[in-house]
C-alpha positions as CSV (number, residue, x, y, z in Angstrom):
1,X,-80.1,-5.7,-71.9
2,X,-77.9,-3.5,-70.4
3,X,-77.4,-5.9,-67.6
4,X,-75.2,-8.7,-69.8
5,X,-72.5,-5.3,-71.0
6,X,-72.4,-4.8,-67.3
7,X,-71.8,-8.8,-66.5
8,X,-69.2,-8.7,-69.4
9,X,-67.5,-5.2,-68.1
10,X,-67.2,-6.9,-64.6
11,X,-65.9,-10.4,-65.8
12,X,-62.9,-8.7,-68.1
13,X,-61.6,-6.5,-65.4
14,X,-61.5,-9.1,-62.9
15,X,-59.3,-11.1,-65.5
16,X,-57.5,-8.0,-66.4
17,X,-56.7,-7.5,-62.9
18,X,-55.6,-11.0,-61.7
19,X,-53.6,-11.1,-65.0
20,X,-51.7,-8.0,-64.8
21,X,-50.9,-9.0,-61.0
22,X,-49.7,-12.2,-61.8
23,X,-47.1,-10.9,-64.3
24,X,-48.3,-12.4,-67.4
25,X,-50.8,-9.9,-68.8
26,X,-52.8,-11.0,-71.7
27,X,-49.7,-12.8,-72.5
28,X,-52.2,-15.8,-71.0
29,X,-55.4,-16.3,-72.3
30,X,-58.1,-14.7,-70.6
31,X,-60.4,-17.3,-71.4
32,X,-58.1,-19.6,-68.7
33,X,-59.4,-17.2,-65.8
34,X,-62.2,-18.4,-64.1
35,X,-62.7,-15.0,-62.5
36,X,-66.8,-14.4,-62.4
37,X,-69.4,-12.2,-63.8
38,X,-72.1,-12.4,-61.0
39,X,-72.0,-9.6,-58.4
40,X,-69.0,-11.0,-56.6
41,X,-65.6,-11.9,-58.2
42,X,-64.8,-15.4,-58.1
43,X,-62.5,-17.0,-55.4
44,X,-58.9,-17.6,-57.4
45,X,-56.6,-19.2,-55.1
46,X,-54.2,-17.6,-53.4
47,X,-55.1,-14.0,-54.7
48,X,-58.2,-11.2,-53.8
49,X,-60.1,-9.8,-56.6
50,X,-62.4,-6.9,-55.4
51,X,-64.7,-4.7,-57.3
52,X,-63.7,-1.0,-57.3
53,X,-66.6,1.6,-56.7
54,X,-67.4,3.2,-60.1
55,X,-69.7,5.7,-62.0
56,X,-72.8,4.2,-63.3
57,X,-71.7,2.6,-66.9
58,X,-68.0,1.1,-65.5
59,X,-66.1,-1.3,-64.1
60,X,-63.1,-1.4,-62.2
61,X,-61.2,-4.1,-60.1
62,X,-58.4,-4.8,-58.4
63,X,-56.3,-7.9,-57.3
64,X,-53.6,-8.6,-54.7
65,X,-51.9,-11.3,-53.7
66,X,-53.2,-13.1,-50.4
67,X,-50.5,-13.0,-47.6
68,X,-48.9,-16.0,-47.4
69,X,-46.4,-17.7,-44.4
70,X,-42.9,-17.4,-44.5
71,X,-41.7,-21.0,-46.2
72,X,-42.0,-23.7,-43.5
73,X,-44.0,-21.7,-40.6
74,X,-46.9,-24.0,-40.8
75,X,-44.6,-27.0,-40.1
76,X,-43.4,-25.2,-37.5
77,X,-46.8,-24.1,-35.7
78,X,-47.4,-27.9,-35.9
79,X,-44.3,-29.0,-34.4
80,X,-45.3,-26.6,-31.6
81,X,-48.7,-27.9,-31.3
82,X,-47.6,-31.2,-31.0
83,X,-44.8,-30.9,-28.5
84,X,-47.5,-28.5,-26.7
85,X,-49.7,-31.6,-26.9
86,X,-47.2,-34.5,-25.7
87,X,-46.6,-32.5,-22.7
88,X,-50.3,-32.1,-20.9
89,X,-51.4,-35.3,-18.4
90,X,-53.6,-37.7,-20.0
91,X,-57.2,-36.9,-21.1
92,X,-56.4,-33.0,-21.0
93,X,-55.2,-33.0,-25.0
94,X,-57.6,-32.6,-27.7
95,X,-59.0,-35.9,-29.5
């Protein structure tokens, strides 16, 4: 049985982890995090959980916080697209 402690070691500090990187700590429930006990974390949106490398027996994990773009760069990368776009001859756009 050692295999479920291990699955159970894993799960808790992915929560741990993504918890304590949000802010909140186990001031949230742990049971709320969907964060995985398989042998790959779970995807959590907008954040990277990865296993640490460990002696046999524990776990370890760490999260960070996915890059995001500065506030309104996508609208802006599709604002150039599409003057990009009204600006080629006809038939040489995508679609």
């Amino acid at each position: 049985m050692a295999a479920r402690p291990a699955a159970f070691a894993r799960c808790w500090t992915r929560k741990e982890a993504y918890l304590k990187g949000t802010g909140t700590g186990l001031n949230t429930a742990p049971a709320t995090v969907l964060a995985g006990a398989g042998p790959r974390p779970a995807r959590i949106p907008g954040w990277r959980v990865t296993d640490l490398a460990t002696l046999p027996g524990y776990a370890a994990s760490v999260a960070t916080r996915e890059p995001q773009e500065p506030h309104g760069a996508q609208e802006a990368h599709e604002a150039h697209d599409a003057l990009d776009h009204e600006n080629l001859p006809d038939g040489e756009g995508p679609g």
